[in-house]
C-alpha positions as YAML, in Angstrom:
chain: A
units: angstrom
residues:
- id: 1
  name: UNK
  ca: [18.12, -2.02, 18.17]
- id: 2
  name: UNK
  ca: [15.54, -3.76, 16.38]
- id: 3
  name: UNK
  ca: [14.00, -1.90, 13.40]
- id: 4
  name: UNK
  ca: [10.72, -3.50, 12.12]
- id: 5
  name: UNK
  ca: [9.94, -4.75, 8.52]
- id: 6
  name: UNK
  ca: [8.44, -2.51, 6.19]
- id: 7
  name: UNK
  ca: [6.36, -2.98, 3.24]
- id: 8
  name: UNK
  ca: [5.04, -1.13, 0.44]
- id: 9
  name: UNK
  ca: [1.59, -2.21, -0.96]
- id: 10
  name: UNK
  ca: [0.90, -0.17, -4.32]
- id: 11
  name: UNK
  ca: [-2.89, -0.76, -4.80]
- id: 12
  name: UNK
  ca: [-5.90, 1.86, -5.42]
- id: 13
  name: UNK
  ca: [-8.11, 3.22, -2.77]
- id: 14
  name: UNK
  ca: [-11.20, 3.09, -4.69]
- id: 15
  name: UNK
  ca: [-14.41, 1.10, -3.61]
- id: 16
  name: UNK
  ca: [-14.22, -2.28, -5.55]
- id: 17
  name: UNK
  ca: [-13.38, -5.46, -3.60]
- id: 18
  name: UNK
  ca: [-9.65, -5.58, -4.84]
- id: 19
  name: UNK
  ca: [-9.22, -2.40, -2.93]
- id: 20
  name: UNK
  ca: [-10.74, -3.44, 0.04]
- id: 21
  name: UNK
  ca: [-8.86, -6.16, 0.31]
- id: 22
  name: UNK
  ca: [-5.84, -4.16, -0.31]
- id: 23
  name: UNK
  ca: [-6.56, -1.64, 2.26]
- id: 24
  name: UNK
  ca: [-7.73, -4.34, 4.68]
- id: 25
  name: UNK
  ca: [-4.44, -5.81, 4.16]
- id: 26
  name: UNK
  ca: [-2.02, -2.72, 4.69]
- id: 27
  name: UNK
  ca: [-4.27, -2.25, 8.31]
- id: 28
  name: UNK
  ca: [-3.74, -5.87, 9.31]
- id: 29
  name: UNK
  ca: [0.18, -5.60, 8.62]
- id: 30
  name: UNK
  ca: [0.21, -2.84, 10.65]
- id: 31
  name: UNK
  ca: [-1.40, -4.43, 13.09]
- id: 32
  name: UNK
  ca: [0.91, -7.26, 12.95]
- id: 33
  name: UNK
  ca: [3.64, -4.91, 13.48]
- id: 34
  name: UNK
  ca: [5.15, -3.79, 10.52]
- id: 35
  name: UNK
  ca: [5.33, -0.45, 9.01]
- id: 36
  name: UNK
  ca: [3.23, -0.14, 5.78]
- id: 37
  name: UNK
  ca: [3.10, 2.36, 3.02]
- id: 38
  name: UNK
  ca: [0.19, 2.10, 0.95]
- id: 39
  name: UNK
  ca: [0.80, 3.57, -2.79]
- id: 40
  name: UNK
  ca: [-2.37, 4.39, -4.02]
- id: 41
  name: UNK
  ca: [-4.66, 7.32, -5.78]
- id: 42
  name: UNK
  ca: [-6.18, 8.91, -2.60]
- id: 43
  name: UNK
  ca: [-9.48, 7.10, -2.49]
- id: 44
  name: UNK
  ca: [-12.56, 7.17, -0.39]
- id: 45
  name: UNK
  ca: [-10.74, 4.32, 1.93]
- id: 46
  name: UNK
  ca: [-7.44, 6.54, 2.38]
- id: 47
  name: UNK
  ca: [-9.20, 7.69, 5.81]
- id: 48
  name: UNK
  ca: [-9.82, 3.78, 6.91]
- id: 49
  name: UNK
  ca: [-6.35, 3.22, 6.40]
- id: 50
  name: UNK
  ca: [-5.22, 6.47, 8.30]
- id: 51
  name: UNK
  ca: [-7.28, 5.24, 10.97]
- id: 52
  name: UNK
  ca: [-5.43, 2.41, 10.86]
- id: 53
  name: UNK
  ca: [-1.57, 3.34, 11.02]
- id: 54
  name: UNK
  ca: [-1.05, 2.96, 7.87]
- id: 55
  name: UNK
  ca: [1.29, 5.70, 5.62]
- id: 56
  name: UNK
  ca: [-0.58, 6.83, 2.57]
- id: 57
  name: UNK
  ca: [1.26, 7.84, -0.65]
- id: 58
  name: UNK
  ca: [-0.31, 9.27, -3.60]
- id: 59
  name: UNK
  ca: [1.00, 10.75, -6.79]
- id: 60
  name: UNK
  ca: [1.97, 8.88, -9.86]
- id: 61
  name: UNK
  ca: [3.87, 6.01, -9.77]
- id: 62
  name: UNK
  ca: [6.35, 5.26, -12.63]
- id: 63
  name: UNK
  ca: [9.61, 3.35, -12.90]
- id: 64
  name: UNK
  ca: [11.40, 6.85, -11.50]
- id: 65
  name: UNK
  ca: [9.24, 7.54, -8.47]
- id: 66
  name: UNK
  ca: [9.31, 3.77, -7.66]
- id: 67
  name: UNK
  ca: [13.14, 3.63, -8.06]
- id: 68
  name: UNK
  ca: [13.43, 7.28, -5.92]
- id: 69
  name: UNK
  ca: [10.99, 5.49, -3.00]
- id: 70
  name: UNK
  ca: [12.66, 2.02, -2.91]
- id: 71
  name: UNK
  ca: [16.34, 4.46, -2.35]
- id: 72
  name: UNK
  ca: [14.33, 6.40, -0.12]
- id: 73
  name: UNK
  ca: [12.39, 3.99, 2.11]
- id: 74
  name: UNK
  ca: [14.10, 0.61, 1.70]
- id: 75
  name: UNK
  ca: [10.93, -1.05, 1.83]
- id: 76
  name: UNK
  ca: [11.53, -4.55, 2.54]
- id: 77
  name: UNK
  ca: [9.08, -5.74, 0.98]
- id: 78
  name: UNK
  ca: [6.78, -4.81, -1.77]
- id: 79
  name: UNK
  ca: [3.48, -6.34, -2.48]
- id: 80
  name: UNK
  ca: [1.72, -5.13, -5.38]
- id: 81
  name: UNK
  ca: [-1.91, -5.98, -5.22]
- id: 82
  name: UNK
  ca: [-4.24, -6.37, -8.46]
- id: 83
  name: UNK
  ca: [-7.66, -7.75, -9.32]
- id: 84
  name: UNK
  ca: [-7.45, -11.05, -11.03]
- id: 85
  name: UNK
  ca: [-7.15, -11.29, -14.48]
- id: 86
  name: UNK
  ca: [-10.37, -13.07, -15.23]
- id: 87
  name: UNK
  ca: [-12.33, -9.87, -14.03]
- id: 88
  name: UNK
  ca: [-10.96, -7.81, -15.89]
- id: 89
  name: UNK
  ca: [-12.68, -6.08, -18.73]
...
C-alpha cells in the first residue's frame, strides 16, 4: 500500500501576495498528489483552497498545537511560508 506524502503549509489566508502564493502553492501540491493541510486564520482565500482539495486548519498555532498536530498528522513535511523580510514593516 502506498500512502502519499503529506505536508503542512502554515501561512495566512488573507489577500496580500504572500498569501496567494501560499494558497496557490497548497492547490498545486495537491494537484501534484500530495495531501496538504494548510494552517492558516480562515481568510477570504480559505474557499479557493477548498475548491482545491486542500484541508484547511484554523485556530491558533503555538508550540503545543503544533507539537499535538505533528503527533497527530505526521506531516511529512512542513513548509512554513512568510513574506520576505525586506517588506516587512
Amino acid at each position: 500500500m502506498t500512502h502519499k506524502i503529506r505536508v503542512c503549509v502554515l501561512a495566512n489566508t488573507g489577500l496580500g501576495g504572500t498569501e496567494k502564493a501560499a494558497t496557490i502553492f497548497a492547490a498545486n501540491l495537491v494537484a501534484r498528489g500530495y495531501e496538504v493541510d494548510y494552517w492558516g486564520d480562515g481568510g477570504p482565500r480559505e474557499s479557493y483552497m477548498l475548491s482545491h482539495g486542500v484541508r484547511a486548519l484554523t485556530g491558533a498555532r503555538s508550540v503545543e498545537s503544533l507539537l499535538a498536530y505533528i503527533e497527530q498528522a505526521r506531516p511529512h513535511i512542513i513548509h512554513q511560508h512568510v513574506r520576505n523580510k525586506s517588506d516587512r514593516k
